[in-house]
C-alpha positions in Angstrom: 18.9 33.8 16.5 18.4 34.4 20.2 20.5 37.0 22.6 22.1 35.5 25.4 23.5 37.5 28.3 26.1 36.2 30.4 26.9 38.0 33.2 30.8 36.8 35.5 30.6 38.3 38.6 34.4 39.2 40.2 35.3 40.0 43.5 36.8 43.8 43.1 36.6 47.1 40.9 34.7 46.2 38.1 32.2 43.8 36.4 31.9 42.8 32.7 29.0 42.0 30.9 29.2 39.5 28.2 26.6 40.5 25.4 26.8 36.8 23.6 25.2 36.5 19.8 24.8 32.7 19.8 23.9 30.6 16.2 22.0 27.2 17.8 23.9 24.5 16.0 22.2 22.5 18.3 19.5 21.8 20.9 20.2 19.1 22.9 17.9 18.9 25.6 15.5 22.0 27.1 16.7 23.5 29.6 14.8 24.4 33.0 13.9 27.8 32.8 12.1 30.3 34.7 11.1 33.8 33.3 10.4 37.9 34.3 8.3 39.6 32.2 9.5 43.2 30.7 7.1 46.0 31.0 6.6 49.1 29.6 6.1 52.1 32.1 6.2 55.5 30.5 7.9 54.3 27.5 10.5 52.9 29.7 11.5 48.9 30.4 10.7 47.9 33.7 10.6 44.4 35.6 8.2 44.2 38.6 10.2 43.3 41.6 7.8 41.4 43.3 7.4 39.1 40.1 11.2 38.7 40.2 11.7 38.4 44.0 8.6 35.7 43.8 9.9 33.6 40.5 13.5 33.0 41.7 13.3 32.9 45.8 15.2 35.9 46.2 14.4 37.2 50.2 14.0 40.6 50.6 13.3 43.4 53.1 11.5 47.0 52.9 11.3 50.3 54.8 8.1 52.1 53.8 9.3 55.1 55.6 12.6 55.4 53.8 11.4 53.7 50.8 14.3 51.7 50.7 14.8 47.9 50.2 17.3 45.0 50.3 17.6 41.9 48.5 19.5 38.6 49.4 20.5 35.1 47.8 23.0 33.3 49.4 26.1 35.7 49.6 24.6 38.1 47.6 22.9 40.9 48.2 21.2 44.1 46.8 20.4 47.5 48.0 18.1 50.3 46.1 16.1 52.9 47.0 12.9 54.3 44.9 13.2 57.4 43.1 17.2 56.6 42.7 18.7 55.5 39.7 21.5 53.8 41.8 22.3 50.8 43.6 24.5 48.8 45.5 25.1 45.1 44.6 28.0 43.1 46.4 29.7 46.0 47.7 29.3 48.0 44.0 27.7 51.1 43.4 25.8 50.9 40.0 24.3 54.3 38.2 21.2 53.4 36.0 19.8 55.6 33.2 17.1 56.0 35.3 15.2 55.1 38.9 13.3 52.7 40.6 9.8 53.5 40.9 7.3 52.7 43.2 3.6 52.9 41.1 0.0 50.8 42.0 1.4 49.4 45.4 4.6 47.7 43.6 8.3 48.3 43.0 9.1 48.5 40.0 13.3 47.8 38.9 15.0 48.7 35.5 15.4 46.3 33.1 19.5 46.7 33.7 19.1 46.7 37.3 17.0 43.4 36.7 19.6 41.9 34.5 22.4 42.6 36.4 20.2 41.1 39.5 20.1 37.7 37.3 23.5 38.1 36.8 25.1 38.4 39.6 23.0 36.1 42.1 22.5 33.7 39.3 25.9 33.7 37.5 26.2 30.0 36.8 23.2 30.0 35.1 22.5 31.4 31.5 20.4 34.8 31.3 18.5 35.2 27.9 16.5 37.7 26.7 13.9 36.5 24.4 9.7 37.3 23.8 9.6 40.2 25.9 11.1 37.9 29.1 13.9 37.9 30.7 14.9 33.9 31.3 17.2 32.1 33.0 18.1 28.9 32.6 19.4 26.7 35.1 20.3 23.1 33.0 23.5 23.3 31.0 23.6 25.5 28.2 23.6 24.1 24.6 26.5 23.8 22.5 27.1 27.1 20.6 29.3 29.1 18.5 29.5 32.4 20.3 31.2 35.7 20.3 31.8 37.7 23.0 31.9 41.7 23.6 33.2 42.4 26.9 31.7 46.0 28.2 33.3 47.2 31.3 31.0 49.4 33.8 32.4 52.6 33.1 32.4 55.5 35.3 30.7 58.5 34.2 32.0 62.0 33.8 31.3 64.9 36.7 27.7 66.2 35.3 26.6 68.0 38.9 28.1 69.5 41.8 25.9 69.9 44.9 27.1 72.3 47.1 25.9 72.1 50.7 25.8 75.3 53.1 26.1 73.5 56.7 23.4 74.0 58.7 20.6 76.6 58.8 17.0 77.3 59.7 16.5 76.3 63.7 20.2 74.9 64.0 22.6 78.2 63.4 26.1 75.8 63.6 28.8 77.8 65.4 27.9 81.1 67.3 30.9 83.6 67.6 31.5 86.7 69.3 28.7 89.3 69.3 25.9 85.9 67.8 27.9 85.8 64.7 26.1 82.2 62.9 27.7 80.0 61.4 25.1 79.4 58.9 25.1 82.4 57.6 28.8 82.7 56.8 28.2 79.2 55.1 25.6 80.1 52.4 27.0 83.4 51.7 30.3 81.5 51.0 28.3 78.6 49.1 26.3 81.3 47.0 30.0 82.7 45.9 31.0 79.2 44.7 28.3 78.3 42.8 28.1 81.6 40.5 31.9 81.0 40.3 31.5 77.4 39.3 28.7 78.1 37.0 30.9 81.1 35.2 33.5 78.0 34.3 31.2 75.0 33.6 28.4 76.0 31.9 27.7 72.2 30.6 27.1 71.2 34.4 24.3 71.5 36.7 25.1 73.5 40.1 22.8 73.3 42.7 23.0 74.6 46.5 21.1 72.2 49.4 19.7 75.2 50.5 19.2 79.1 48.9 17.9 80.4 51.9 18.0 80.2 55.9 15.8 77.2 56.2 16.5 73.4 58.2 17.2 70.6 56.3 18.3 67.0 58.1 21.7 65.8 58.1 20.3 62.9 55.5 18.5 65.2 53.2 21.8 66.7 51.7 22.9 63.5 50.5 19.9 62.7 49.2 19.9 65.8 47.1 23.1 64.6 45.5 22.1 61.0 45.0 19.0 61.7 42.9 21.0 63.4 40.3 23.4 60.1 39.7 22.6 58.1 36.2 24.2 56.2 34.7 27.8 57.8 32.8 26.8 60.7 35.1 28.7 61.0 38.0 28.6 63.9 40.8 30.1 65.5 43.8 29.1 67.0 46.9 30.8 69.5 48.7 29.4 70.4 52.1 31.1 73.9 53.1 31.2 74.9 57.3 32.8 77.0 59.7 34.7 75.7 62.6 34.6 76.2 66.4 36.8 75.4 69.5 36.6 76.0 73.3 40.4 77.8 72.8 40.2 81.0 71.2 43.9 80.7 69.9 43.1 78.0 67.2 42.8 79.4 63.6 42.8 78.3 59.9 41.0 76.2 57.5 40.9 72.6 56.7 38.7 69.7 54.8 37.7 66.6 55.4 36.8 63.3 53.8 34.6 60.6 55.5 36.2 57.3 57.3 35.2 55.7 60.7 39.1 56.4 61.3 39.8 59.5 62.4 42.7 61.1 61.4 43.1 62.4 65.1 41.1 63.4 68.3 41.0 66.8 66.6 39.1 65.7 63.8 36.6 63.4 66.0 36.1 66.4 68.2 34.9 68.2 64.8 32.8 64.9 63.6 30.9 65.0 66.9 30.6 69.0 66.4 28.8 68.7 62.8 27.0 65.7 64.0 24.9 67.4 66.7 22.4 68.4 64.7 20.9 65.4 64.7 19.5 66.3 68.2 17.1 68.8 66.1 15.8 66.2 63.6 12.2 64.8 63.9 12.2 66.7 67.8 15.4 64.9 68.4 14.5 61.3 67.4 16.4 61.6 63.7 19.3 59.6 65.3 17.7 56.4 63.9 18.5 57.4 60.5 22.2 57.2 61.4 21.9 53.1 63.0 24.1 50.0 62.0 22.5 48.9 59.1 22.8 52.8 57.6 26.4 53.2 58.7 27.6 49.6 57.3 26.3 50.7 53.8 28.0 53.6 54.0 31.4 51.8 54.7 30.8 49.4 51.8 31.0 52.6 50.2 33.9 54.6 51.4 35.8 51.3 50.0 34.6 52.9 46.7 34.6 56.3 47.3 37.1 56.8 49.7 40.1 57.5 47.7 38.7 60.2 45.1 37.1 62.2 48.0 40.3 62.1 49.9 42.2 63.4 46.1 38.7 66.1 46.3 40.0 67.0 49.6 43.8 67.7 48.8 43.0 69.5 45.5 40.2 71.8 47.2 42.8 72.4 50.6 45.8 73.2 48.1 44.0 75.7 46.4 42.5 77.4 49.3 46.0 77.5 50.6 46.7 79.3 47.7 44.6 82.0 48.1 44.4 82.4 51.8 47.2 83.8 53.3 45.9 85.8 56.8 45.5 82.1 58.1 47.1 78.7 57.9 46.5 75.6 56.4 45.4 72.8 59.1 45.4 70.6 55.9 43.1 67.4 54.8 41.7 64.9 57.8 39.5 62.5 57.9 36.2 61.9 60.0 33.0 60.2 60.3 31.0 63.1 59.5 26.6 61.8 59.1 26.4 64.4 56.2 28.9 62.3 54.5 27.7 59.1 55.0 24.8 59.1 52.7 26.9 60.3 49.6 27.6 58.0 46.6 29.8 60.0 44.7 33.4 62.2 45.8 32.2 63.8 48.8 34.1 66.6 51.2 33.4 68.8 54.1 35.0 71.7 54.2 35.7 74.1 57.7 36.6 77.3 56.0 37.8 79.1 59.5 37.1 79.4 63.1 34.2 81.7 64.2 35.8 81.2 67.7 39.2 83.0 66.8 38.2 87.0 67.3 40.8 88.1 63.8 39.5 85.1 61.7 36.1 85.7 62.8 36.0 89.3 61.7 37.3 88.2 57.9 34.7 85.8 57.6 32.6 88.5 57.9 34.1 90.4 55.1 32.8 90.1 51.5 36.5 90.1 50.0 37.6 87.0 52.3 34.6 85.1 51.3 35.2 85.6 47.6 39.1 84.9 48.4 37.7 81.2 50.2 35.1 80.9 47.2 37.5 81.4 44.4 40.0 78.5 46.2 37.3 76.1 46.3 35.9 76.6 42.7 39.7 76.3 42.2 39.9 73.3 43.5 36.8 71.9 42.3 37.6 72.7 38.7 41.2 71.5 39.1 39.5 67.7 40.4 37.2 67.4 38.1 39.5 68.0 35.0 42.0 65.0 36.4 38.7 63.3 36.9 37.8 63.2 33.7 40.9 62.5 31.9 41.1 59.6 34.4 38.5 57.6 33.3 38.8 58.4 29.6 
């Protein structure tokens, strides 16, 4: 009795993997086969990825600064980063049960991330696990008597929420009237959503970018997020702001979701305002964080992602609208915002007022307005993640 894995790779939403118990009836001829061997690493399969990359001509690239890599084969290609449990293959984003590892000099890959690898770059070809190896063989597979159990990648449940307080530390955001920052108005609001949030999910883990007035890069925040993702655990990140414009006049609140498509000037205006920071990162040189290569990966994502942000967005505006009433709704937009960009999971920004508009201004000040804006989004929050979860029941 051997296991035999056969993985069909499809264009679109989903994969299935074909777990295949096979009775030989016959072997008719070996076929060619080349092999990975399975290691244990803290009680954990791993496959070294240099063995893999080596044994089956897969090219590769790696950035020992951001200690992230890329495979290719032919149209295929692969994207991880050590210390993450994710990856993206062929435009997917797949959540292991736990990360790549970097250890004595080598990369080390999960054993799913490995087969999936095999499966997707080598899908014409059978993938067997057998003797602690996993094989795959290249020469017709032998006649068999099979049956199949089709597992779909399923999406895992909200299990975190990050929540982001823009700015902070050497870059105060906004200034208003009299050196009201906006960075301070953003963690005091951020504090009242996460003890709201953890009053009414207890189960899930809350957890601010920041708990005090201290810098962190654009990048960072994502980050933060992304090393909670596993696989059947899914998060999102909810970076809250304040607004500013060179008219006193303009008012109100409104959130955004990220796309290279702005909804209007407005909202590209706001992009570039958020994105400025990156003039203070690494003494003004963190802009290379935020090149091609980076923003392409994060538009293979958006195709992913895209659509439950922008449902994020609408739930967490409506509810705010619900609960504000001094100030209108300037409802949901979309931007390319680089706090965004690194996020694999629903992902929002959030401009909870203008600290340029003298009446708005002085209620965001106010301890009873911020609890009014913190109840909306934890409103919102918990409203999205309840459809969320019935959704991919």
């Amino acid at each position: 009795m051997l296991k035999h894995i056969q993985f069909t790779a499809q264009t679109g939403k989903k994969f299935n993997l074909a777990v295949v118990l096979i009775l030989l009836l016959s072997l008719t001829g070996a076929a060619a086969e080349r092999s990975i061997q399975v290691e244990k690493i803290n009680g954990l399969p791993y496959v070294s990825l240099n063995r893999l990359i080596t044994t089956f001509g897969i090219e590769s690239s790696f950035d020992p600064v951001f200690q992230k890599g890329r495979l290719y084969y032919k149209t295929h290609y692969l994207v991880y980063k050590t210390g993450y449990a994710s990856i993206i293959i062929d435009n997917r984003l797949i959540n292991e049960s736990y990360p790549v590892i970097r250890m004595n000099g080598g990369i080390y890959i999960p054993k799913g991330t490995a087969l999936l690898i095999a499966g997707t770059f080598f899908s014409n070809s059978i993938i067997t696990e057998k003797n602690g190896k996993i094989v795959i063989s290249e020469a017709p597979a032998p006649e068999i008597k099979e049956k199949i159990i089709n597992l779909k990648e399923k999406k895992g449940k909200i299990g975190f929420i990050i929540i982001d307080p823009g700015h902070g530390g050497k870059d105060p955001g906004a200034i208003g009237k009299g050196g009201l920052k906006e960075k301070t108005i953003n963690l005091q609001v951020a504090r009242k959503v996460e003890s709201k949030l953890k009053k009414n999910l207890a189960g899930l883990k809350i957890k601010l970018t920041r708990k005090n007035d201290r810098f962190i890069e654009l990048a960072e925040r994502a980050e933060i997020a992304n090393r909670e993702l596993r696989k059947d655990v899914n998060g999102l990140f909810v970076s809250i702001h304040v607004n500013a414009s060179i008219s006193s006049r303009i008012s109100g609140f409104e959130t955004y979701f990220l796309s290279q498509n702005p909804t209007n000037e407005e909202a590209r205006k706001t992009a570039t305002l958020e994105n400025n920071v990156i003039v203070l990162e690494n003494d003004g040189k963190g802009k290379h964080k935020y090149n091609d290569l980076e923003y392409m990966e994060a538009l293979m994502l958006t195709t992913q992602i895209q659509k439950e942000s922008s449902i994020l967005a609408d739930t967490i505006q409506k509810n705010l609208d619900k609960k504000i009433t001094e100030f209108k709704s300037r409802g949901v937009h979309k931007a390319d915002f680089y706090v965004l960009r690194g996020a694999l999971m629903p992902a929002v920004l959030i401009e909870i007022g203008f600290i340029t508009h003298k009446k708005e201004a002085e209620q965001l000040k106010k301890n009873a307005y911020q609890e009014k804006i913190a109840e909306g989004i934890s409103n919102g929050i918990l409203k999205f993640i309840d459809e969320y979860n019935k959704m991919i029941e």
